[in-house]
KOLKOL-240653 format. One line per 8 residues: number of its first residue (from 1); their letters; for each residue y, x, z of C-alpha. Coordinates in nm, 3 decimals, padded with zeros to 5 digits, m for minus. Layout:
REM KOLKOL-240653
NUM = a = Y/X/Z ~ ... .
This chain:
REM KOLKOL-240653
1 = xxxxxxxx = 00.196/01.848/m02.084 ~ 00.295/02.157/m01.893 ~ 00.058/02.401/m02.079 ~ 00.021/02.676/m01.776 ~ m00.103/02.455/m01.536 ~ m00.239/02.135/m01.708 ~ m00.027/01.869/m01.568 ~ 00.226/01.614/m01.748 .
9 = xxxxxxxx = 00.608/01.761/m01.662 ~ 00.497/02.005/m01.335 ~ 00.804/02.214/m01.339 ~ 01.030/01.902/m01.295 ~ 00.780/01.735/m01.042 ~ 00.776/02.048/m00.860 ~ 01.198/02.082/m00.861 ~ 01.145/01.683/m00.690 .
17 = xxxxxxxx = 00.944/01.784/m00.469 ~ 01.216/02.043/m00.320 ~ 01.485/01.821/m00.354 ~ 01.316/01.530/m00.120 ~ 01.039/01.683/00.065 ~ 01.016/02.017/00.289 ~ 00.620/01.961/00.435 ~ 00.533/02.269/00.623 .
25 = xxxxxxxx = 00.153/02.260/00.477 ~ m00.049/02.128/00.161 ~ 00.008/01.802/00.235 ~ m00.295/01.585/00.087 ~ m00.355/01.284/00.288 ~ m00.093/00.990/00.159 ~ m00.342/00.758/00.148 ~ m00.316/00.784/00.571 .
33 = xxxxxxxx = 00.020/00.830/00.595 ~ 00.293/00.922/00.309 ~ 00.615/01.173/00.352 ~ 00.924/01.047/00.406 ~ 01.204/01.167/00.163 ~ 01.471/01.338/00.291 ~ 01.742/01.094/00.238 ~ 01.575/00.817/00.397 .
41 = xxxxxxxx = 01.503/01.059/00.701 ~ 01.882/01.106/00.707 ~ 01.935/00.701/00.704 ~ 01.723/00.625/00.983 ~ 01.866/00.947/01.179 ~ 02.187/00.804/01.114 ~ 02.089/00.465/01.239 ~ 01.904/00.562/01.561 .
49 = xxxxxxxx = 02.211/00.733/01.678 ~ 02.433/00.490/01.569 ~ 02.248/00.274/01.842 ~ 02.242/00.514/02.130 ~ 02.591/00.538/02.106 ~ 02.641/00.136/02.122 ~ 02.729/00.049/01.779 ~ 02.320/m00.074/01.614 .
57 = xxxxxxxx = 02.351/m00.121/01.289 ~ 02.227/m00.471/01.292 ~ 02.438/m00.624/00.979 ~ 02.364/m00.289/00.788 ~ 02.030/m00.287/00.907 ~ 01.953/m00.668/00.764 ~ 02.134/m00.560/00.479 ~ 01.851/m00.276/00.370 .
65 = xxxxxxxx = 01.552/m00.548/00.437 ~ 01.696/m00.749/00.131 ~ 01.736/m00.401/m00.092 ~ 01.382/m00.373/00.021 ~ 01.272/m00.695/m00.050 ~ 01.427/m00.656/m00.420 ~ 01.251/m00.311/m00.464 ~ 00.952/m00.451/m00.375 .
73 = xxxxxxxx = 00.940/m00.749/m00.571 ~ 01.074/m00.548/m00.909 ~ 00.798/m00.321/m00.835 ~ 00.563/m00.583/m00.820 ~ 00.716/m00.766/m01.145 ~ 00.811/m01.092/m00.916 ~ 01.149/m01.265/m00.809 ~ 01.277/m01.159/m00.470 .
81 = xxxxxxxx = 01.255/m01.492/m00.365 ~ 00.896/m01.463/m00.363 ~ 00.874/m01.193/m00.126 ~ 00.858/m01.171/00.254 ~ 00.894/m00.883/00.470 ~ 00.759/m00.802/00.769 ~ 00.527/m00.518/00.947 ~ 00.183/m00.572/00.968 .
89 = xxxxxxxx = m00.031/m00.583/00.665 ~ m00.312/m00.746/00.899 ~ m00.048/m01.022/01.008 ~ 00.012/m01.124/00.654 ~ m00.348/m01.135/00.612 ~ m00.393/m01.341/00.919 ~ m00.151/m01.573/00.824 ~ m00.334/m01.660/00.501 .
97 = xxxxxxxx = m00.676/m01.708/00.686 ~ m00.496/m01.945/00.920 ~ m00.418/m02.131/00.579 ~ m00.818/m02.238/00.488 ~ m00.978/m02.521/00.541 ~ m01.292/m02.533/00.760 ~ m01.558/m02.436/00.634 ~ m01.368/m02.239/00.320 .
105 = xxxxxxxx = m01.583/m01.944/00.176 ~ m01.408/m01.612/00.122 ~ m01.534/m01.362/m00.134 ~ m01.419/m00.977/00.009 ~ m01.583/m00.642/m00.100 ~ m01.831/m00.443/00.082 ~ m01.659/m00.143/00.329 ~ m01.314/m00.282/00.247 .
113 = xxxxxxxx = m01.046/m00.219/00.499 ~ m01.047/m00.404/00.836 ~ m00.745/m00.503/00.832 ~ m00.795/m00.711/00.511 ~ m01.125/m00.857/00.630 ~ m01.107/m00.886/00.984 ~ m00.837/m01.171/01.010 ~ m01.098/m01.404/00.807 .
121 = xxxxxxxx = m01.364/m01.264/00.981 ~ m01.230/m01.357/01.333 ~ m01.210/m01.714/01.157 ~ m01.573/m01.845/01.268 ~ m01.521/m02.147/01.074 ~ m01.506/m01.962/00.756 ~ m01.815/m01.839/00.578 ~ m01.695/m01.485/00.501 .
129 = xxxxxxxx = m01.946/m01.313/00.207 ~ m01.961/m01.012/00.123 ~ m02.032/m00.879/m00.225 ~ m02.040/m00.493/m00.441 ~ m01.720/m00.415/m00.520 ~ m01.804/m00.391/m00.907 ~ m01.978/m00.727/m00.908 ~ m01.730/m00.880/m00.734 .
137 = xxxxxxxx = m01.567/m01.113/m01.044 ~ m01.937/m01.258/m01.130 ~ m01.987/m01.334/m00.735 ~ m01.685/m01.562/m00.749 ~ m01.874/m01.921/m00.711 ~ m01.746/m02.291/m00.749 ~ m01.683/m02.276/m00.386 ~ m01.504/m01.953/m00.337 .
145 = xxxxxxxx = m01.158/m02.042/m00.212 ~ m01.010/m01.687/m00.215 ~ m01.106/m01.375/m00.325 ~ m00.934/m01.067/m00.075 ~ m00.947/m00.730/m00.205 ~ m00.778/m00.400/m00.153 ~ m00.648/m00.324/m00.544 ~ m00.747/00.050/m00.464 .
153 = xxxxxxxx = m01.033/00.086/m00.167 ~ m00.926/00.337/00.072 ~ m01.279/00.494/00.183 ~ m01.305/00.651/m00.155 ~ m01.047/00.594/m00.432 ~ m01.272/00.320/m00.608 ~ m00.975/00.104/m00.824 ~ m01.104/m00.289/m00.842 .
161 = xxxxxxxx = m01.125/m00.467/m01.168 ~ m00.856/m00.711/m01.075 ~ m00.832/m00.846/m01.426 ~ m01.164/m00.985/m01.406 ~ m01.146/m01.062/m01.063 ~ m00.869/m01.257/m01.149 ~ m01.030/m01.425/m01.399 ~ m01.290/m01.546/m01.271 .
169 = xxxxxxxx = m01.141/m01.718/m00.970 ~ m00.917/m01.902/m01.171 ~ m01.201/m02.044/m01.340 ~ m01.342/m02.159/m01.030 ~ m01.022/m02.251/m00.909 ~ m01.017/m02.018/m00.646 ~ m00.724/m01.797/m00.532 ~ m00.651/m01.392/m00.463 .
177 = xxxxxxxx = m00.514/m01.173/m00.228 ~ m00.471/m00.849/m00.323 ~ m00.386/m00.541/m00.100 ~ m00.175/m00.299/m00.278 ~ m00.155/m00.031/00.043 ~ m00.356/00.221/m00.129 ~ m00.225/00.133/m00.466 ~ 00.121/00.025/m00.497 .
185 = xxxxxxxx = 00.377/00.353/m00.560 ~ 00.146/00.550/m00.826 ~ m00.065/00.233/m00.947 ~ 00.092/00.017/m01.185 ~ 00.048/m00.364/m01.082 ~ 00.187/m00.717/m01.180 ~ 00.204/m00.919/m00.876 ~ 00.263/m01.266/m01.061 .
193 = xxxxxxxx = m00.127/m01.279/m01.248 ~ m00.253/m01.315/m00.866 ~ m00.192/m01.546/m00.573 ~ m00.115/m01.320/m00.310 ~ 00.015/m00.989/m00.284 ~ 00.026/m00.776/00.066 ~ 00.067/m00.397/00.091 ~ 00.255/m00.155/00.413 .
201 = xxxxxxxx = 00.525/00.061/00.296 ~ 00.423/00.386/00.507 ~ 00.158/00.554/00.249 ~ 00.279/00.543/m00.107 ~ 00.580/00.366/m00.077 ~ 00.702/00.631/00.138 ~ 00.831/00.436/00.322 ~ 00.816/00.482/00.788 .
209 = xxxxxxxx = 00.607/00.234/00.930 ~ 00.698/m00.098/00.997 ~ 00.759/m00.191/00.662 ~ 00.507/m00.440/00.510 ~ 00.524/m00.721/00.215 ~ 00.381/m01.046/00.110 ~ 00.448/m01.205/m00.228 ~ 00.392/m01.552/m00.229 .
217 = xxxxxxxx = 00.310/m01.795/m00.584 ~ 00.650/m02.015/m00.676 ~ 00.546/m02.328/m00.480 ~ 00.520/m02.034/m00.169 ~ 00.098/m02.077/m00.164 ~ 00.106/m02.407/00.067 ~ 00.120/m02.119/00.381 ~ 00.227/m02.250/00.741 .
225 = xxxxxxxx = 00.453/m02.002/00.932 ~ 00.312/m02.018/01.193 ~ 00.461/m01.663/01.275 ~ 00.854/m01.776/01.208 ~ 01.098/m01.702/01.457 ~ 01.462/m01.715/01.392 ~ 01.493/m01.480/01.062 ~ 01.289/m01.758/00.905 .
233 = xxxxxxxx = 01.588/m01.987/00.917 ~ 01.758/m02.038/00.637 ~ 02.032/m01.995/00.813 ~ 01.921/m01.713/01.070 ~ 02.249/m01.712/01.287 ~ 02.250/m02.047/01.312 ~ 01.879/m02.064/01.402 ~ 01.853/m01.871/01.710 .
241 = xxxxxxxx = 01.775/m02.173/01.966 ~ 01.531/m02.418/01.999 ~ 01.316/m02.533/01.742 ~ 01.397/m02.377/01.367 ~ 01.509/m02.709/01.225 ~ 01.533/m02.569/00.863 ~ 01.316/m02.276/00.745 ~ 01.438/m02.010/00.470 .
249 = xxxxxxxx = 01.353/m02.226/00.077 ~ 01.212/m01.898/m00.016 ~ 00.932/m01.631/00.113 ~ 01.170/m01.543/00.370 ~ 01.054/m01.792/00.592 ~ 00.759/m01.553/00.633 ~ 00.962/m01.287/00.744 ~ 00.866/m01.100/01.088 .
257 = xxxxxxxx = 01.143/m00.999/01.287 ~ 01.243/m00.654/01.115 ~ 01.203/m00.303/01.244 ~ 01.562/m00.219/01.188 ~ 01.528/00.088/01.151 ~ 01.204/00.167/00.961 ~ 01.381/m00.053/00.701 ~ 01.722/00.132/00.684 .
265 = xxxxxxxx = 01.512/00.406/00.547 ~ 01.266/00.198/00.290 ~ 01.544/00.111/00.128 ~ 01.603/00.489/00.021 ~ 01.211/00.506/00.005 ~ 01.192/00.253/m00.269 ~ 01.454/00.354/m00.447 ~ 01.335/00.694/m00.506 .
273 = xxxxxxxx = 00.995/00.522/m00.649 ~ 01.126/00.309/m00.834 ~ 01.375/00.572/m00.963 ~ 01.089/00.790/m01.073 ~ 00.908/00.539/m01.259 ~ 00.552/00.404/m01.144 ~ 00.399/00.498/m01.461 ~ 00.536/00.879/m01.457 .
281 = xxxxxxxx = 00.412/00.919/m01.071 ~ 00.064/00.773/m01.237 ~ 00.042/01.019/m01.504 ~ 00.139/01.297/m01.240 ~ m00.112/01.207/m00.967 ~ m00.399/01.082/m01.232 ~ m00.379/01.463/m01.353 ~ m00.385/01.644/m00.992 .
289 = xxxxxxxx = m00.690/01.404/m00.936 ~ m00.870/01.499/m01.232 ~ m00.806/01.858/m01.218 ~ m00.962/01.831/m00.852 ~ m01.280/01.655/m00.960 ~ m01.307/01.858/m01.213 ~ m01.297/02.165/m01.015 ~ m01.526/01.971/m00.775 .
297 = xxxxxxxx = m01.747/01.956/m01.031 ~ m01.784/02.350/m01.111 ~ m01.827/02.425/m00.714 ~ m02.144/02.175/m00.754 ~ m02.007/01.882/m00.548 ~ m01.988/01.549/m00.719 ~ m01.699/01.287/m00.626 ~ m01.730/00.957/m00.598 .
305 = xxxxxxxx = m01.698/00.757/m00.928 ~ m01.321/00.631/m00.933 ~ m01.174/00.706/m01.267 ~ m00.812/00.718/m01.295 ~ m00.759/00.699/m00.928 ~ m00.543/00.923/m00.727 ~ m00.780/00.902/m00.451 ~ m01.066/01.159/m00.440 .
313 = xxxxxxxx = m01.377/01.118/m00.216 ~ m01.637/01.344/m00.163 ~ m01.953/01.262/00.009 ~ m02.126/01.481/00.240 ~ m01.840/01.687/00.304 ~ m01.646/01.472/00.573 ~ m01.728/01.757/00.835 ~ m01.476/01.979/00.674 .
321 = xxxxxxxx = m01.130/01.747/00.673 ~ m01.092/01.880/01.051 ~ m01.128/02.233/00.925 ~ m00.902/02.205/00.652 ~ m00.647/02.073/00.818 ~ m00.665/02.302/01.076 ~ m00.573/02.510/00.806 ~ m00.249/02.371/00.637 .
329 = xxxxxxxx = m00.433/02.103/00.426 ~ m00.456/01.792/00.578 ~ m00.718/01.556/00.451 ~ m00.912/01.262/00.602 ~ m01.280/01.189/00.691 ~ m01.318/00.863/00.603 ~ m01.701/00.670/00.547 ~ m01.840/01.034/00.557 .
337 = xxxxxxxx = m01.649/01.159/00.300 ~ m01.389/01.422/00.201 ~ m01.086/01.162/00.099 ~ m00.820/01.388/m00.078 ~ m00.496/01.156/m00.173 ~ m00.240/01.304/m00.444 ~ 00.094/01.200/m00.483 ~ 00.444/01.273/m00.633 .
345 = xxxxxxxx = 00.511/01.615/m00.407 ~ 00.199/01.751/m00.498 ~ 00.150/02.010/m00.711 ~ m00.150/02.209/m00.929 ~ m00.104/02.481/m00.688 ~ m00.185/02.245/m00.425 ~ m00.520/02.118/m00.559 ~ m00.613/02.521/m00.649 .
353 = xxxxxxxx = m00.554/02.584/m00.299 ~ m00.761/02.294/m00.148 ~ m01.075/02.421/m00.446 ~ m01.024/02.801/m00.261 ~ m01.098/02.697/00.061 ~ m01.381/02.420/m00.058 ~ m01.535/02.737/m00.217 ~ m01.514/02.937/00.098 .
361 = x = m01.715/02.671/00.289 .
């Protein structure tokens, strides 16, 4: 612990945070949108004008969707077989609904994010219920057939109990899908004690957008892909006309059709968080967190209850994320309240600065 400013190895965070990052204000709004590091900035430069001068990097560019696939899938503690990469968080999601039975009940948590819900939603034939987000494990019924929710909720920071959610639909025999979006680059997370796994690489990850996952069980959760075009193949090349008479033996025969070059740079992305360590970026952003709540709680405003989350949320004080950003700190408004997000190239200073001008208002 860094003794001056109260957080767990500052000075070296703070030397990282040069190296890969050069944000022009006090950035503090990851969970919308993370920074790209520098190198990967230079890989996708590199491959844009690569293309405008005729020579894509199409080989090189498949190339970095299986790095990323094996970076996700070690972050996420499963084989890279079990993974599938695509774009859309929401299209993963819809593929799963597509997946239930008539008449299949689906457990999600109050205010969770749309794109999560909506796809079973849209599914009239589904009964879609809605419970509390902490009582979500003893809603789980004998007739639950999945249980969707977002690890870490992005309105306010709130961190599911996805050991008991787990739990409990197992002994109903129902299944999970987690979203790791808000969670996955500072949360630690095992992949393999849930069904499925879906998360976008463009806020923690680091990652441009574009990039999204889905990890799949073994037996690839009895899925249709109903989305596969040619990459599904397993034999792409050789896949390219007519029907795909042979789809990829793995999760790749969920794969969308890549953004080329949003993956050229997740694979520097990834690398850099998995580099790092997910348990030392927790300890870093756990501590910025706390030290904001806790100055929070000296200026009289009380945060939302989310305890070891790197997500803060204030209520009531939604208003001011336009004026703060206005002023070099960008923030969100998000349910109403003040949603501060903390990551790797943050820094005590940072959170000081954001208490100064809460104080000022």
């Amino acid at each position: 612990m860094d003794g001056q400013n109260g957080t767990p190895h500052s000075g070296w965070m703070e030397s990282l945070a040069r190296a890969h990052f050069s944000p022009e204000t006090t950035y503090l709004n990851t969970a919308s949108t993370g920074l790209v590091p520098a190198r990967a900035v230079t890989a996708m430069t590199s491959a844009v004008e690569a293309a405008a001068i005729g020579r894509p990097v199409v080989g090189e560019g498949f190339a970095a969707v299986e790095d990323a696939r094996g970076s996700f899938a070690r972050l996420v503690g499963v084989p890279a077989r079990q993974v599938a990469a695509g774009g859309s968080a929401a299209v993963y999601c819809g593929l799963i609904a597509q997946s239930l039975p008539t008449g299949a009940e689906v457990l999600v948590a109050e205010g969770d994010f749309a794109s999560l819900v909506n796809p079973f939603h849209v599914r009239r034939d589904l009964h879609l219920r809605t419970a509390p987000l902490e009582k979500l494990a003893t809603e789980v019924r004998p007739d639950t057939a999945l249980v969707a929710v977002s690890a870490v909720q992005s309105a306010d920071g709130r961190i599911a109990d996805l050991d008991g959610i787990g739990a409990a639909a197992r002994a109903h025999g129902a299944r999970t899908l987690i979203d790791v979006s808000q969670a996955l680059g500072w949360l630690p997370y095992d992949a393999s004690a849930h069904d499925f796994t879906v998360g976008v690489g463009f806020k923690w990850l680091l990652c441009p957008r574009g990039v999204a996952f889905l990890a799949v069980p073994e037996d690839l959760g009895g899925l249709t892909p109903v989305f596969a075009g040619w990459v599904a193949g397993e034999e792409p090349w050789n896949s390219c006309y007519g029907p795909v008479e042979r789809l990829a033996e793995s999760a790749r025969r969920f794969d969308e059709s890549p953004s080329l070059f949003s993956y050229v740079a997740a694979g520097d992305s990834l690398a850099l968080i998995e580099e790092l360590g997910v348990e030392r970026i927790h300890g870093h952003n756990r501590a910025l967190a706390d030290r904001f709540r806790a100055g929070l709680d000296a200026l009289g405003h009380r945060a939302v209850p989310a305890e070891g989350s790197a997500i803060v949320a204030v209520p009531g004080l939604g208003h001011a994320a336009e004026r703060l950003t206005d002023e070099g700190m960008p923030v969100s408004d998000r349910a109403g309240n003040l949603r501060a997000a903390f990551h790797l190239y943050n820094t005590s200073a940072d959170v000081d600065r954001l208490l100064e001008a809460l104080a000022r208002c």
